[in-house]
Every structure is written in C-alpha cells, then in structure tokens.
N, C-alpha and C positions, 0 to 999 in steps of 0.2 A: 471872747469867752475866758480868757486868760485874767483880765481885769477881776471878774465875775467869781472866778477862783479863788482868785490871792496866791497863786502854785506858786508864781515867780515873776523875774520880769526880765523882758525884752528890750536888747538892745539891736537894734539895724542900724548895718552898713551902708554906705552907697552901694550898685552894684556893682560898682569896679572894682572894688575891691575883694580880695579872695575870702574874707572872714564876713559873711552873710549876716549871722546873728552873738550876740552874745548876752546869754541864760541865764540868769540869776534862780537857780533850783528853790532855795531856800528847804531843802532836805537834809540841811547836813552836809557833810564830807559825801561824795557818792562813791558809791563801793562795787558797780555795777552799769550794765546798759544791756539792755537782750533785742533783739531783733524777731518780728515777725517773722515764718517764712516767706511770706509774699515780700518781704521787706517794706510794708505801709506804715507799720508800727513799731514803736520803740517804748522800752518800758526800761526808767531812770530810777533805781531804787538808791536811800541812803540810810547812813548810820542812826537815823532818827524814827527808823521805822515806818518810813513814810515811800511811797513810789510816784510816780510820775508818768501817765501813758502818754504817748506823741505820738502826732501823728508826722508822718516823713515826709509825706506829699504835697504838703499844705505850703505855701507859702502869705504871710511868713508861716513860721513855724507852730502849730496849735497844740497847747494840753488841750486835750481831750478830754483825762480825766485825771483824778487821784485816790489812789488806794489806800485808806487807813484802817488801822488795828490792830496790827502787832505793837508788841510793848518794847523793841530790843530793834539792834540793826538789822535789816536785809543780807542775808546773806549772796543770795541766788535767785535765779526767777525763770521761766519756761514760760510760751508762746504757744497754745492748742485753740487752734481752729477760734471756737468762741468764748474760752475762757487764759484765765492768768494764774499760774502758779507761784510765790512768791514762797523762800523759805528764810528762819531768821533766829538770829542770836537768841530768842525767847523761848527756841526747840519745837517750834512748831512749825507746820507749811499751811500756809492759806488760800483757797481757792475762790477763784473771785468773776465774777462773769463782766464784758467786756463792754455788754452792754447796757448795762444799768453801774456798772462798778462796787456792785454789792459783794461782799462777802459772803460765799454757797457753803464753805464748811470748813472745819479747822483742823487738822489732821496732827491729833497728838500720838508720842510712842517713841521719841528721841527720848534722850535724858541730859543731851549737851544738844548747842548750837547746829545747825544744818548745815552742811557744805557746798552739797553738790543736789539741785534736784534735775529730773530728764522727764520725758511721757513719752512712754512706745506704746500705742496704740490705745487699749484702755488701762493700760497700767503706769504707776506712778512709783519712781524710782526719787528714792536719797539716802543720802552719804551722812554721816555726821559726826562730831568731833568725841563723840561718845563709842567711839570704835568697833561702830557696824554700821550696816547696809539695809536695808529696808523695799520691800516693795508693797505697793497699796491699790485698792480698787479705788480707779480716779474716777471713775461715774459716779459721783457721789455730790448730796444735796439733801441742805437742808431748807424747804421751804415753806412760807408762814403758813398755817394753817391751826382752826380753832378746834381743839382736844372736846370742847363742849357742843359740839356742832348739833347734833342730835340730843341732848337733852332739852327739857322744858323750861330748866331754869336760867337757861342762858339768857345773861345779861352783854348786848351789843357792846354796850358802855366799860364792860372791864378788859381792858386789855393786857391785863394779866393772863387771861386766857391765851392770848395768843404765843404760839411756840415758833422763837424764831431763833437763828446762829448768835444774837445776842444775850438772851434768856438762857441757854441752856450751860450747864456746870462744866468744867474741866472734866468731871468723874462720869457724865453723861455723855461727852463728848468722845469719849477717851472708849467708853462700852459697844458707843455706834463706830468706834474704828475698824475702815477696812483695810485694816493690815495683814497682809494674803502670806507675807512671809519674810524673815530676819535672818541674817545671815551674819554671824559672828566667828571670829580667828583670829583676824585684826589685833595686834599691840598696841597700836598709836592711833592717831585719828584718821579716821578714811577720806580720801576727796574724790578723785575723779572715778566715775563708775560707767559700765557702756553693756549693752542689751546685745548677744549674738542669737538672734530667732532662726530656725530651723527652713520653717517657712520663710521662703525669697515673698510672699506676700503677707506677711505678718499684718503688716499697718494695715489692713483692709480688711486681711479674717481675723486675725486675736488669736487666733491657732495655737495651741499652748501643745509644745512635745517632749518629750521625755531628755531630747540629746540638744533643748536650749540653755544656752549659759550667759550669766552674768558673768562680768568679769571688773574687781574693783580695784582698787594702786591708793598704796595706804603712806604716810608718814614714817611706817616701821620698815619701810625700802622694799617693799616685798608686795607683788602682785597675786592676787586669787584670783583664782578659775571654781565658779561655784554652777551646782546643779539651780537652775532657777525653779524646776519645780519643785525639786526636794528638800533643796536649801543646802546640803551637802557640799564641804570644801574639796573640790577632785583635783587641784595642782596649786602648788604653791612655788611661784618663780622670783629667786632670790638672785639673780644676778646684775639688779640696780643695788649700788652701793648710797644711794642718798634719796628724798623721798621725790613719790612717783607724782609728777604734777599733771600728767594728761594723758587720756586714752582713748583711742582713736581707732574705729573698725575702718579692715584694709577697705577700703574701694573695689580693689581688684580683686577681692579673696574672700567670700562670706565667711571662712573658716579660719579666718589669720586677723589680728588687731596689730597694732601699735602702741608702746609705751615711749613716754618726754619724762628722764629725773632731772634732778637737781645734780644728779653726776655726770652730765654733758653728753650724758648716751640717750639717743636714741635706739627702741629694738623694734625690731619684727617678730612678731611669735606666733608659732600654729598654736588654735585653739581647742582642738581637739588632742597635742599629744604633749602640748608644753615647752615643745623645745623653741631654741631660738634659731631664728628664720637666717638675717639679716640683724647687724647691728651697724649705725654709721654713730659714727664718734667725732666729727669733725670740729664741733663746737669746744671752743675752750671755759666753758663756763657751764651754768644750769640751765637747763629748756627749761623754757617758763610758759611760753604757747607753743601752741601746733592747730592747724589747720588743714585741711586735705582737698582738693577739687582735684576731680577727674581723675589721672593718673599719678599726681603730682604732690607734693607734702611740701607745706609750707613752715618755718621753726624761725623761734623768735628766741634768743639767750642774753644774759648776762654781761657774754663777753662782745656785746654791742656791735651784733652782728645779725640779719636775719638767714635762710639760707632754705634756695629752695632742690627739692630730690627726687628724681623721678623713680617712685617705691620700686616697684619690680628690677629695678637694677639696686637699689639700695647705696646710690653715689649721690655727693653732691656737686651739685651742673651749674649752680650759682653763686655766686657770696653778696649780699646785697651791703655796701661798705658805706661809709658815711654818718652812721649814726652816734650822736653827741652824749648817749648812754643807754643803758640795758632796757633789751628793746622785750617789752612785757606782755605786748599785744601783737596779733598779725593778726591780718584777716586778708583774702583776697577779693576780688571784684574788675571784672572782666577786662582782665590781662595786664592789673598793676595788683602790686603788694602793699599793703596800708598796714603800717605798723605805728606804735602809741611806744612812746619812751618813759620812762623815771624823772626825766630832766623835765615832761609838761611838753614835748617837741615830738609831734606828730609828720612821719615823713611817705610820700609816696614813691614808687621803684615802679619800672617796665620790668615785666616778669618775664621778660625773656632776656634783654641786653643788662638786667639789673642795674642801669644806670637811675640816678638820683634825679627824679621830674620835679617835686616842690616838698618846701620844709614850710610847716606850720608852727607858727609861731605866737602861743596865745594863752595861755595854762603857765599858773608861777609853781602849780605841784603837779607831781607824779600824773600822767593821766590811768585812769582805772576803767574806762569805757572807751570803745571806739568799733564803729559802724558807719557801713557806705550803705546809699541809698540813693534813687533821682537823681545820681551825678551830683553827690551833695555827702561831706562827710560830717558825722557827728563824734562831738569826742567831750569828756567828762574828765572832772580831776576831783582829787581830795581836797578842796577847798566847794565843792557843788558848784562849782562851773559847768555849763554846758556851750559850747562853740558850733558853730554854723557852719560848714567852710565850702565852696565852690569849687569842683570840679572839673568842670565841663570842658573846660579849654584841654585836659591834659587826655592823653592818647596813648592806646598801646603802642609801641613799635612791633613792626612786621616780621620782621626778621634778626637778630642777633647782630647785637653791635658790637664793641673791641670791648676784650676780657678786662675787667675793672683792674689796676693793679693792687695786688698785693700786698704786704709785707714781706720784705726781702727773702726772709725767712721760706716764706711760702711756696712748696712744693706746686707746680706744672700741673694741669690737670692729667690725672691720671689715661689712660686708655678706654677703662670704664666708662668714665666722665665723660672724653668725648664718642664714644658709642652712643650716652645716655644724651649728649645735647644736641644727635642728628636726628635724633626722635623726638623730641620735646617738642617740638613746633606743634606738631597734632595733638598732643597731650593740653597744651594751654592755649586754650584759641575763647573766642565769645559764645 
C-alpha cells in the first residue's frame, strides 16, 4: 500500500536486530507523532503540511493513509474515535475522518498559528500564538450535497452545483464556525490548555455546568483559570517565572491540575481557590514534558535528566541518570519510562530501579516524536525520519534496585522520598 502512496519508504532490518524499520517520511522535518488511544494508530505530521496515519500493529509497518490540505506546517493533531484533528501554521484546524481520509471541515477564527488542539467530549479545544484560547462544536461536517436537488433544471453534468469543503470560501467557512467561546487576557502566546468538567462523566453526557473550567499556561509566565461557560478569567496564577510548557489534571484530585515552566518548577494547584498545593523544584533546568499514570508524574528537563513523583507526596522517588542530552519527550508504558533526547538518542529506564535498559541509536537530529505501542517504539526527528525499534526482550523490574548515584553534590533522599518510595510499588505496576 505504501508503494501505491508514494508517503515514503521502507527500510527493514533483520530481526535481530533492535532497529525494525527505518521510514523515509518524505513530509518534511516532522514536528509531531500522536498516538490513538487504543494505541493502533499513529498520526506523523510535518512542516510541509502534510500527515501521515500508521498503523502500529501492522508488521512491517503500514501508511494507512495521508492527510493533505493545509498550506503551512502541522502544528498539533488529536485522535477521536473516528476522526483526526490536525491544527497548523496556516491558523486553521482541519477535521478529517479516518476512514476515507477526507477533509469534513476547516475550523477558521485563529489569527496566528495553532499550538495546542485537545477534544473533550464534543467539544474542541485550541491554543494559539495569537494569545487566546478557543472552544469549538467539533460535531461538525461538511458533506457533498446538490443545492439544486429539487429544481427542474438541474443538470447531472455540472458539478458546480455540488457543495463540498473544497468549494466553499474562507468567508463561508468562517460564517458556519462553531465557535461556542474565546477566551482572551493572555500577553504572549498561549500553549498548553486542559478541560476541568464538573461532571466525573463528562465524556459520556457533554453535561455543561456553571462551576467548569478551562484552565490555559501562556509564554507570559502566567496560568489562567477561566469560566468555560462564561468565558470569564476567575484567577490569574503568577508564580512561574518563565513560560508554562505543560498542564496536566491531577489524577488524584478532579479539583487540583499540575503546571511544567521553563523555570524548573513543577506546581500543584487547587482549581477552585488558586492557591499553590505542592511545588517540587528538583529539576535544575526547564520541564519541557510531563506525563502522568496512575498516581505517579513522569518529567523530562533540560538539565538531562528525567524524574519520576509520586503527586500526593509531591517528592521525587527517582532520578533516571544517563542521559547524553535534554531529555524533551517522556512517555511511560508498562513499568519503563521512554524518553526522546535533543542529541536523536532515544533511551528506556525501569521505572521503579530507574536503572538504564537500552539506548537507541538512530536519528542524526533532535527527535520531536516518540510512542510505544505492540512492544515496539516509534520515534521521529527533524530530518523526517521515522524509526522502528523492538522492544520485547526488555522487562520491568519487580522490585527496586540500588539507588543510581548521584552527583557528589547530591543530597540523600529525603524522609519524604523514602515514605514516598515504600508506596510506589502499587502506584506503578502493568
């Protein structure tokens, strides 16, 4: 199928070897990688305006499909059920169904590039460099149908008549927007934004209540707490001193989130009164990822280090050490930490002993995607590489192994810490 495309091409390894495939994207530099929830799918966007669906399961590895029609890079993309949100340097987000790879409709109302898009339930969240927030009615479509259906003088033969997402104007497009509500305060550019719904079953009813809040973390250092229904800014939290790159609702708290700056602080904050919960500082650089399972937070910094926290203590129980540069990506998957480097050096960790299981070695840039799936990792660089890599041989460990050493320097695990690491075992299991 792949031939048949032209997406890219295919290189395979023997299988003994730990690098399975290697991708020839032909999209560009790639800027992204999103993961299905079922984790079957993977969708590869690049600076060319171009995406790439994969399928995870497949061996080898299949496009599936390819998404064209933005004019500008990919910025972002989300995974719902049976369609694909994609957003992009050209200020618009495109909605694309999964199964034919069409194009259902264009969602203008940015004025600058898109950052950040999410979907909670039927609604459709983005951020964008135009220094607001956005929400949108994502049940939406446009599909072909003839405006002359009932007259007389329709002619089969002009397909002029038919209206379809390519036909219709910016200024047409722009009229049928369901844009349900804009949220503006923002200085700088907005990026990561997160849905706090009232209802514990939101995804299922759509339940819209008075005391739901968005909450978004902007480039001008500073967090809002905004009314989702009313659009209303209710708390403005300025105690990150550099910008807010991730937000993350607790686990454990429907009423408490998590902020990652660039000022090496992680916080905890109640969402309802503003204040700060919990802050761990332990990172000597910028949090650039964050990750969360179960009870546990996953952080990826700068200072070439990942580390993981069991929230309701607010310590950190691990230092995963060995990394050859600023670790940009983490992701977890059952009971190792998989982090993606600057240096193109993809490494995996036991997330409990944090000892160092395999270094990948395959990307001459930065990688900028990276996803487990099948006992199989995939990972992406700014050259449009895509990598294959086998996991299967590697294995959690059971129980805690001997504390990694430190730098000299480095203070003893606190009290906390070991409070927090006789509990951990239940917290990260399969």
């Amino acid at each position: 199928m792949l031939g048949k495309m032209g997406c890219g091409s295919i290189k395979s390894t023997s299988k003994s070897d730990v690098l399975i495939e290697d991708i020839d994207t032909n999209i560009g530099s790639v800027s992204l990688m999103e993961i299905s929830e079922d984790r079957s799918m993977l969708v590869v966007a690049g600076e060319l305006g171009t995406a790439l669906v994969i399928s995870t399961f497949s061996s080898p590895t299949e496009i599936i499909g390819k998404l064209v029609g933005h004019s500008a890079g990919i910025t972002c993309s989300t995974i719902d059920n049976l369609y694909i949100y994609t957003g992009s340097v050209d200020q618009t987000i495109r909605k694309w169904s999964i199964e034919t790879m069409d194009c259902l409709f264009i969602f203008f109302g940015h004025s600058s590039k898109i950052n950040r898009i999410m979907i909670k339930s039927s609604f459709l969240f983005s951020t964008s460099y135009d220094k607001t927030a956005k929400v949108w009615l994502a049940n939406v479509a446009i599909s072909s149908f003839n405006q002359f259906e009932d007259d007389e003088d329709f002619d089969e033969d002009n397909e002029q008549q038919l209206v379809t997402i390519d036909n219709l104007t910016k200024d047409e497009l722009t009229r049928l927007s369901p844009c349900i509500q804009t949220y503006k305060g923002h200085t700088k550019s907005v990026y990561p934004i997160i849905f706090l719904p009232t209802d514990t079953d939101f995804e299922l009813t759509g339940r819209i209540l008075e005391t739901d809040l968005v909450v978004t973390g902007s480039v001008d250092c500073t967090i809002r707490i905004w009314s989702f229904k009313y659009g209303d800014c209710l708390k403005l939290l300025t105690d990150h001193c550099a910008p807010i790159y991730s937000l993350l609702a607790d686990p454990l708290n429907s009423k408490q989130f998590i902020s990652a700056s660039g000022d090496g602080k992680i916080i905890s904050w109640d969402a309802v009164t503003g204040e700060l919960v919990k802050q761990m500082s332990d990172h000597n650089g910028p949090v650039i990822s964050c990750v969360a399972y179960n009870r546990m937070l996953f952080s990826g910094s700068t200072d070439r280090t990942a580390r993981a926290w069991v929230i309701e203590f607010g310590e950190c129980v691990r230092v995963f050490h060995g990394n050859s540069s600023a670790v940009s990506l983490v992701q977890y998957y059952n009971g190792l930490v998989c982090v993606g480097l600057g240096d193109g050096v993809a490494n995996i960790f036991d997330s409990k002993s944090g000892s160092l299981k395999k270094s990948f070695h395959g990307h001459q840039e930065a990688i900028t995607g990276l996803q487990v799936a099948a006992n199989r990792i995939f990972t992406c660089d700014l050259l449009g590489k895509l990598c294959v890599w086998d996991i299967s041989d590697i294995k959690e460990e059971t129980i805690f192994g001997e504390r990694i050493e430190e730098d000299e320097n480095s203070d003893d695990d606190c009290e906390a810490v070991q409070r927090a690491i006789q509990v951990v075992n239940k917290y990260v299991r399969h």
